[in-house]
C-alpha positions in Angstrom: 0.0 0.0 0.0 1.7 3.5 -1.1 2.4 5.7 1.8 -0.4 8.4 1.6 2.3 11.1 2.6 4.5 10.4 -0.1 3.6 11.8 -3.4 2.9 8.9 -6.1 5.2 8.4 -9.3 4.3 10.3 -12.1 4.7 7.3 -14.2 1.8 5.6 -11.6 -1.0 8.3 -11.8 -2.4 7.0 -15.3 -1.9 2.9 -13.9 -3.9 4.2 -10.8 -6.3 6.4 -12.5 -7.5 3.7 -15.1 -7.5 1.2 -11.7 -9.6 3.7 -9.9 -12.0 3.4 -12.8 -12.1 -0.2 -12.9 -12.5 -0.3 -9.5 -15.6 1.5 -10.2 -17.2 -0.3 -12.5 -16.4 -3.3 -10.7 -19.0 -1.2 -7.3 -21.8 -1.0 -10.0 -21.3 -4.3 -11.3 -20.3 -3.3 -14.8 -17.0 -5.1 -14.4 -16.2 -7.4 -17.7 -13.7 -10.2 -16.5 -11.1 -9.1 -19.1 -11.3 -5.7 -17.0 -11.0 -8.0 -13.9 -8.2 -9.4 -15.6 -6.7 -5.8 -16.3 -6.8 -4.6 -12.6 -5.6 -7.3 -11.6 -2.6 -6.7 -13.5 -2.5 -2.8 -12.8 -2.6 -3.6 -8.9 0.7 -6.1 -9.8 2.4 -3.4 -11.5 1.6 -0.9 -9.4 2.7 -3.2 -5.8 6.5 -4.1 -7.9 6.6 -0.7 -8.8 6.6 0.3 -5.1 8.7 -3.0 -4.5 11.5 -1.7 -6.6 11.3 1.8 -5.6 11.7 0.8 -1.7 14.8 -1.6 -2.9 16.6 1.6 -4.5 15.6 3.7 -1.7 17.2 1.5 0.6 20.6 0.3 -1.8 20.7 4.3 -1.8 20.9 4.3 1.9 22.9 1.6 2.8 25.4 2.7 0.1 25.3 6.3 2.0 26.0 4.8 5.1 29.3 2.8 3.7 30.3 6.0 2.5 30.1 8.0 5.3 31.9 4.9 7.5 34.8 5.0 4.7 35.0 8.5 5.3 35.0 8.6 9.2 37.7 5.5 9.1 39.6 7.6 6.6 39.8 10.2 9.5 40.9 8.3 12.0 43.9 6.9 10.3 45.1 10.3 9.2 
């Protein structure tokens, strides 16, 4: 679930736009079960999207922290 405080992708307002609106149809019983199929597949894209953006977001961080230890070592030898 995408953190309400953090803005959302650009590239994940259209997938959640057209989801929102299969979500709707879906409330009023319109839903065709190749549109089930399609949410189905937004809400996928949409989870390993945030998947992958949490694993650079962290890779970012840890290699940050290596950096800053390298750099703090570095001081103490010299």
């Amino acid at each position: 679930m995408p953190d309400p405080y953090e803005p959302p992708r650009p590239r994940d307002e259209p997938l959640e736009s057209e989801l929102e609106s299969l979500r709707e149809q879906e409330k009023e019983g319109h839903e065709t079960p190749k549109e089930q199929r399609r949410a189905e597949q937004l809400e996928r894209r949409l989870r390993v999207d945030e998947d992958d953006a949490e694993l650079r977001e962290q890779r970012q961080d840890d290699r940050a922290i290596a950096r800053e230890d390298a750099e703090e070592r570095h001081r103490h030898r010299h």
